[in-house]
C-alpha positions in Angstrom: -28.6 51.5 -94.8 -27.1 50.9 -91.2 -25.1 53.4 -89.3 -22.1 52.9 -87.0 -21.4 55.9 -84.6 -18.2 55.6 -83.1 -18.2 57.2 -79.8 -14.2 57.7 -78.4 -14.3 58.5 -74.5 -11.8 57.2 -71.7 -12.1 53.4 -71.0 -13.8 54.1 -67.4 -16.2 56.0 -69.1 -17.3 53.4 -71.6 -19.9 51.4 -69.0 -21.5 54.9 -68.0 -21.6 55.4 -71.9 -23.3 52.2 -72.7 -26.0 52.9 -70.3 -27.1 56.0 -71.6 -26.9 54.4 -75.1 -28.8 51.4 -74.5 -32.3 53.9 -74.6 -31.4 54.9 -77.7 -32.3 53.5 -80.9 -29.6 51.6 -81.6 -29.6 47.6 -82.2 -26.0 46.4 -81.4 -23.1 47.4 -79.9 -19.2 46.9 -79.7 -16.5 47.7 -77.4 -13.7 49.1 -79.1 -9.7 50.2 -77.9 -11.1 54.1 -78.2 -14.9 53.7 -76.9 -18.0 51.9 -78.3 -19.6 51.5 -81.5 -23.2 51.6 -81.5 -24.9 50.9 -84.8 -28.7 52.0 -85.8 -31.1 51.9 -89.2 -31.7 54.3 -91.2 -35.1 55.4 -89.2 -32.6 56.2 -86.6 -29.9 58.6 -88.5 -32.7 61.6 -88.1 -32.5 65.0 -86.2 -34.3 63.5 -82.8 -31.0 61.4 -82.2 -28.2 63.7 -83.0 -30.1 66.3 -80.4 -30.3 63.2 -78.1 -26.4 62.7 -78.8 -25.7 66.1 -78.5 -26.9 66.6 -75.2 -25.8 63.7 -74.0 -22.4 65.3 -74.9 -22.7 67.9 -72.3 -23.5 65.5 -69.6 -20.5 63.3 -70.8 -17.9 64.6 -72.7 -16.9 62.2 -75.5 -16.0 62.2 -79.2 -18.2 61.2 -82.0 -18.0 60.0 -85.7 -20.7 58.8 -87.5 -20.3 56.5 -91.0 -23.0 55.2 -93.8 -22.1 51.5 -93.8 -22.1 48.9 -96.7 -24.9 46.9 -96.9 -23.2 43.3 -95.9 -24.3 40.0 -93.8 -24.6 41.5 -90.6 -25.4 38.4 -88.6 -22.6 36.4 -90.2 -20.3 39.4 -88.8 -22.3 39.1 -85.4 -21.7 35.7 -85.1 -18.1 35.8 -85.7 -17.9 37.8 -82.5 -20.2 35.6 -80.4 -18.7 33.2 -78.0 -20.2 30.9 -75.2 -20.9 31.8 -72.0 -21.2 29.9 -68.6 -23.3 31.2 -65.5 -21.9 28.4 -63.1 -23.5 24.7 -63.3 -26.7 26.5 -64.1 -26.9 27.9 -67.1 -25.0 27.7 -70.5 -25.6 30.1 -73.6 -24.7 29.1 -76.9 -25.0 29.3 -80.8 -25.8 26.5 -82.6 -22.6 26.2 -84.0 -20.7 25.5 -80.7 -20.4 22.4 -79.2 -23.3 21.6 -76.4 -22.1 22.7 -72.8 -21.0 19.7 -70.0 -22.6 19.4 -66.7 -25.4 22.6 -66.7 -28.3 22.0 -65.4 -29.6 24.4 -68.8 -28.0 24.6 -72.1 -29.6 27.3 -74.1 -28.6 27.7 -77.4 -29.1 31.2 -79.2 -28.8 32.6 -82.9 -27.4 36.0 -81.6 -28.1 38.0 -84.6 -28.5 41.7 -83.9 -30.9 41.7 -80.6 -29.5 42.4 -77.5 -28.9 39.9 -74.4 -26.4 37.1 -75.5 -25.4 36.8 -71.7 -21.7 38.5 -72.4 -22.8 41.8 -71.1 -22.6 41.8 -67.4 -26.9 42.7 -66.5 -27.7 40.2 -68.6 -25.4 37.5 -66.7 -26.7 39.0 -63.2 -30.0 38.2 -64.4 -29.1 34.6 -64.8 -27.6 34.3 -61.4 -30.5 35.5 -60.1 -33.0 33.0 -61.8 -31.3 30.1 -60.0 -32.7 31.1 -57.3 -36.3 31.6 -58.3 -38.6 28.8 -58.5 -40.6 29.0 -61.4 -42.7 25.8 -61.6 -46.4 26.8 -62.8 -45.4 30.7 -62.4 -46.9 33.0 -64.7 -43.6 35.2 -66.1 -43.4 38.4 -68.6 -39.8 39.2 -69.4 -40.2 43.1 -70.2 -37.8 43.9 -72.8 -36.6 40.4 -74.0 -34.4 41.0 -76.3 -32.8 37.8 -77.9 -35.4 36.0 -75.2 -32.8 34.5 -73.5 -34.8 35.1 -70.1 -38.2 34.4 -71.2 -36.9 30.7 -72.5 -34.9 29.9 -69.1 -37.9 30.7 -67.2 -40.2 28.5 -69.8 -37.2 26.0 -69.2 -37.6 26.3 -65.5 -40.7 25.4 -65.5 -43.2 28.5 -65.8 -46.5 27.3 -66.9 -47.0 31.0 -69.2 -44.1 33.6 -70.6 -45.3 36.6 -72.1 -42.3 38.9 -73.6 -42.1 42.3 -75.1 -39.6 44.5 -76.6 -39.9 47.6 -78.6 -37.3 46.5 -81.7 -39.2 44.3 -83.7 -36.1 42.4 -84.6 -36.1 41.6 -81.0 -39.3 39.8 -81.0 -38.1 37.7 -84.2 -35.7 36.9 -82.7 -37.4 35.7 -79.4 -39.7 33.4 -81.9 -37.4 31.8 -83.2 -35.0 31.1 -80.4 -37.8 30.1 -78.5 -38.7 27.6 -81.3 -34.9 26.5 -81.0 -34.9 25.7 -77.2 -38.5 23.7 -77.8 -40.3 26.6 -75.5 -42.6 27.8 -78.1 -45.8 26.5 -76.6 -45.2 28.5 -73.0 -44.2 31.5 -74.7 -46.2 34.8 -76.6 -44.1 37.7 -77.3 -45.2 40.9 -78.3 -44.1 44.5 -80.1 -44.0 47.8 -78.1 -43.8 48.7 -74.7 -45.5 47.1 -71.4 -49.0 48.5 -72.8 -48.9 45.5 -75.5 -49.1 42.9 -73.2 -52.5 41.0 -72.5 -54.8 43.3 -70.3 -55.9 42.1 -68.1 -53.0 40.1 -66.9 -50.8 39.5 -63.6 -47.8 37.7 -63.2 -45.8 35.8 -60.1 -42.1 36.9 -61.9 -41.2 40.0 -63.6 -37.8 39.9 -65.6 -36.2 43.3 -66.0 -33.3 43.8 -67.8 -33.2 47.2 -69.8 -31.6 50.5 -68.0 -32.2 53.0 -65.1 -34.7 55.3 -66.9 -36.9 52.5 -68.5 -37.3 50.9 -65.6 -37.7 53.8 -63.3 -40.6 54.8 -65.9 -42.0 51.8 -65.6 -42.2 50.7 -61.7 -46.4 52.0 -61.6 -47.4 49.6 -64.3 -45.2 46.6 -63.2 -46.3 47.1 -59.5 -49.6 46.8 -61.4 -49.2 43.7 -63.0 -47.4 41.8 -60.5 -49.2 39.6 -57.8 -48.3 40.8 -54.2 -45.5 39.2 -52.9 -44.3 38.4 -56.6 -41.0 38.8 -57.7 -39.6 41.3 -59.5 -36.0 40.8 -60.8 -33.6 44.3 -62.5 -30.8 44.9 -64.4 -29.3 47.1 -66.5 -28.5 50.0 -63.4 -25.0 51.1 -63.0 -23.8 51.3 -59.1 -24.0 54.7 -59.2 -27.6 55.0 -59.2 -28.3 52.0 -56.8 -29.3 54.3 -54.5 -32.0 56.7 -56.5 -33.1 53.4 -57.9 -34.1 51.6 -54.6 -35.5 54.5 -52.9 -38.0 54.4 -56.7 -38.8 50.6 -55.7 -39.1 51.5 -52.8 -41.3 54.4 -53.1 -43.7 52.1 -55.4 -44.3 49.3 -53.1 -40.8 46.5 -53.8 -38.9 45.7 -50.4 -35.2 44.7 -51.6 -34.3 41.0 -50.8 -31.2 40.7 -52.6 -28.9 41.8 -54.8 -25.5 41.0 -57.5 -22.7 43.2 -58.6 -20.7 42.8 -61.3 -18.2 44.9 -63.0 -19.8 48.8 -62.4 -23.3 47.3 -62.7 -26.1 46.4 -60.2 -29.2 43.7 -60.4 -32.0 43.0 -57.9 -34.4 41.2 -56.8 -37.6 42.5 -55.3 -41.0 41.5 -54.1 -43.7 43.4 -54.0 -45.1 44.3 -50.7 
């Protein structure tokens, strides 16, 4: 059983919205003319949410509907909604049912199904831009929370000798398998369930890919200053402007010096080194 809660809140609240959402357990969203619809399993229509939801309510006023959905072909619906996007001469993101991309230097091609990080949503785009900038020849790379992989398989493409991924929705990691078996990466890449905890141990890496939201990665900064190299990069997204500055005093505070930064729409990416 699937549910879709329909959450109906001014437009210039929806971004703020979808940030709080995205560390909840649900799989997929949708903008929509009222709000956003945010969809979850049946594991996820339990008590722990709706208090979750409920206090998010007080913090940010919106309305809420929740409905049982039919069981239908979810990733043909997906699909239907999935269009190509273009970061520059760089980087191209695709399904396999579009056409290849013209004069990028990558062409990745993606089955989107129901895993987040298809390139549309503005972090994940930032994340992109950024990576043209990186060299990754022989790096050692862990794309923490990867999604449909899209990160973990440009860095593989851009030459990183090892990608380790992880991601707590294990449709996420299927779906990193396969795509990563689809872009011919499969050999440079190991992706694992859970949190950073089920990575290898002991293991260091030269590039960190970030792209979740403000509390995850704030959580997180220790045990990635931990298991990046000094001087190695670490790259975030998924932080609404609001927060830039709570989040760079936190990298900061745990050892990353700011080099650069992208904005786009009300959202903020970064890259950092460690110090």
């Amino acid at each position: 059983m699937t549910f879709r809660y329909d959450f109906h809140l001014p437009s210039d609240q929806t971004e703020i919205l979808l940030a709080w959402l995205s560390s909840l357990p649900f799989y997929a969203f949708e903008e929509t003319e009222t709000g956003i619809s945010a969809y979850a399993g049946e594991d996820a229509g339990n008590t722990d949410l709706d208090e979750q939801l409920a206090s998010l309510a007080q913090t940010l006023p919106f309305e809420l509907t929740r409905t049982a959905l039919e069981e239908q072909n979810w990733n043909a619906l997906w699909e239907s909604h999935f269009h190509p996007v273009r970061v520059g001469d760089f980087c191209g993101i695709r399904a396999e049912f579009h056409p290849p991309f013209e004069g990028v230097l990558h062409d990745l091609v993606i089955q989107p199904k129901m895993a987040f990080g298809t390139g549309h949503h503005e972090t994940t785009y930032m994340m992109v831009r950024l990576m043209e900038s990186l060299a990754f020849s022989g790096a050692r790379v862990l794309d923490f929370g990867c999604g449909t992989g899209i990160l973990g398989i440009l860095a593989a493409q851009r030459g990183a000798a090892w990608v380790d991924a992880v991601d707590i929705e294990a449709a996420a990691v299927e779906n990193t398998l396969e795509n990563a078996q689809r872009n011919r990466v499969s050999s440079q890449l190991a992706v694992f369930l859970g949190d950073l905890h089920a990575t290898p141990a002991p293991a260091s890496y030269q590039i960190i890919l970030a792209n979740i939201n403000r509390n995850v990665i704030l959580d997180a900064l220790p045990a990635l200053q931990q298991k990046l190299d000094r001087g190695g990069t670490l790259l975030i997204s998924g932080i609404l402007l609001s927060d830039r500055d709570m989040v760079f005093n936190a990298t900061a505070t745990n050892g990353f010096q700011l080099i650069s930064q992208e904005m786009r729409g009300d959202w903020l990416a970064a890259r950092l080194e460690r110090t």
